[in-house]
N, C-alpha and C positions, 0 to 999 in steps of 0.2 A: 510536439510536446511529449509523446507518452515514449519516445528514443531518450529522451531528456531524463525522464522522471527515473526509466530503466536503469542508464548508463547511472545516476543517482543510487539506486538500491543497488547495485552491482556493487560502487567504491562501499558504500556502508556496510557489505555483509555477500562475499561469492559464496557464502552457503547457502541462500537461499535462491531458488530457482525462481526465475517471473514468468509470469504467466497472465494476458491480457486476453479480456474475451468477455464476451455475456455470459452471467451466471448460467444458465438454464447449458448453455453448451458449454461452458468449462466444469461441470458438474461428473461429465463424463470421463474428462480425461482425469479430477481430483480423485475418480473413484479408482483407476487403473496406477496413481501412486501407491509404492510401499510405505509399508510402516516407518517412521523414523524420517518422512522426505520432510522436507522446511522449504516452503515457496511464501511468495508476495504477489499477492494475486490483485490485478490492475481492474479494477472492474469498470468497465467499457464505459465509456463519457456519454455522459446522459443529459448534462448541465452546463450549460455555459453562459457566456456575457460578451458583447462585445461596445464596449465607448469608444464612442467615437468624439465626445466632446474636446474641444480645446486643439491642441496643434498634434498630441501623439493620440495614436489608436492603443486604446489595450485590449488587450485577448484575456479574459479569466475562465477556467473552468474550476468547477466541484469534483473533488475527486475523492471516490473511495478507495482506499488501499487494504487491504487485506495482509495481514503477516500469519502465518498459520505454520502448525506445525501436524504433523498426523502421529500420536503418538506411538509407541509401541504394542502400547498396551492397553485396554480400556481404563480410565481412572475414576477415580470421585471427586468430588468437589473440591479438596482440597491440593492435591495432584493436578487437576485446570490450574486454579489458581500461580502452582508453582511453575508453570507451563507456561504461563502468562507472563509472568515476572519474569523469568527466563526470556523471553518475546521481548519485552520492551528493553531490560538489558542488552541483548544482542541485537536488535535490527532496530526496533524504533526509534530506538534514542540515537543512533547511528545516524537514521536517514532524516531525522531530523536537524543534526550539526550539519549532514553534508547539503541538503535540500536548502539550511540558510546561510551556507557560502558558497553553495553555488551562483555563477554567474550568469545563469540563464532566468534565474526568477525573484522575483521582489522579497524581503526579506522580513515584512512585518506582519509574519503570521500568528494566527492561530490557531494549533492542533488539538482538535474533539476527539478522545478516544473511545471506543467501546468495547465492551468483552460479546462479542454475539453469538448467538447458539451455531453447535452445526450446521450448515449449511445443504455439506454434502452427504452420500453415504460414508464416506472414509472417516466418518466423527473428527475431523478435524477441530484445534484449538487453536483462535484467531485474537489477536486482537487490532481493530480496524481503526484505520486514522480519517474522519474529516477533514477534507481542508480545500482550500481555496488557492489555486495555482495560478497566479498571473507571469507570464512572458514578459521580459524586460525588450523593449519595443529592438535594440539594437542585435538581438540575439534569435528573433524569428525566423 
C-alpha cells in the first residue's frame, strides 16, 4: 500500500519529497532539511481493518499524510495561513484527484484536514489529511 499511496503523491506534486517513518524517528532527519524543502510525510500505519465478510477480503488502513513545507523564514500567523493555502493548492488538492482515480483504491472517500502545530525542530508548516485507504481486492 504505502508504494501505492507514494507513486500517488509523486504523479500529484515531484516537488515534494516523501518520507515514511515513525514521527519520533523522522523528527531527526525533518531537522537536517533546509529551508524552503516541501515533503509529504507518510506516518507509519498504526490503524487498520481487515473484512473478511462475504466472498471478497478488504484491507482498510487510517492514514495520516502530512504535506509540510519548512519555510524560509519564521512567519506569523498570517504568513502560516498563506503557507497553508499554498499546501492545499499545490499538493492536496492534487493528491486528492490522483488518490480518486487511481486504480488501486476505492473512490468514496472522505478527507479530514487539519492545520497542526510543528511537530519538529525545523517549524515546519503542515497541513495533514485523514483518510481511510482501502485496496481494491484485484490490485493487491
Amino acid at each position: 500500500m504505502l508504494e501505492k499511496i507514494k507513486s500517488i503523491i509523486e504523479q500529484a506534486n515531484a516537488d515534494y519529497v516523501v518520507e515514511y517513518d515513525e514521527g519520533n524517528m523522522f523528527n531527526i532527519r525533518a531537522d537536517a532539511f533546509t529551508r524552503g524543502t516541501k515533503y509529504a510525510y507518510i506516518e507509519e500505519f498504526k490503524e487498520g481493518e481487515i473484512d473478511m465478510q462475504g466472498f471478497f477480503e478488504k484491507d482498510k488502513l487510517r492514514l495520516n499524510l502530512y504535506f509540510s513545507v519548512i519555510p524560509e523564514e519564521e512567519l506569523n500567523a498570517i504568513g502560516r495561513e498563506q503557507v497553508r493555502e499554498e499546501i492545499k493548492r499545490e499538493i492536496v488538492k492534487p493528491f486528492i484527484k490522483e488518490f480518486l482515480s487511481s486504480s488501486y483504491f476505492t473512490s468514496n472517500k472522505v478527507f479530514k484536514y487539519y492545520y497542526p502545530l510543528s511537530r519538529f525542530d525545523a517549524n515546519e508548516i503542515s497541513v495533514m489529511l485523514d483518510f481511510e485507504c482501502e485496496l481494491i481486492e484485484n490490485n493487491c
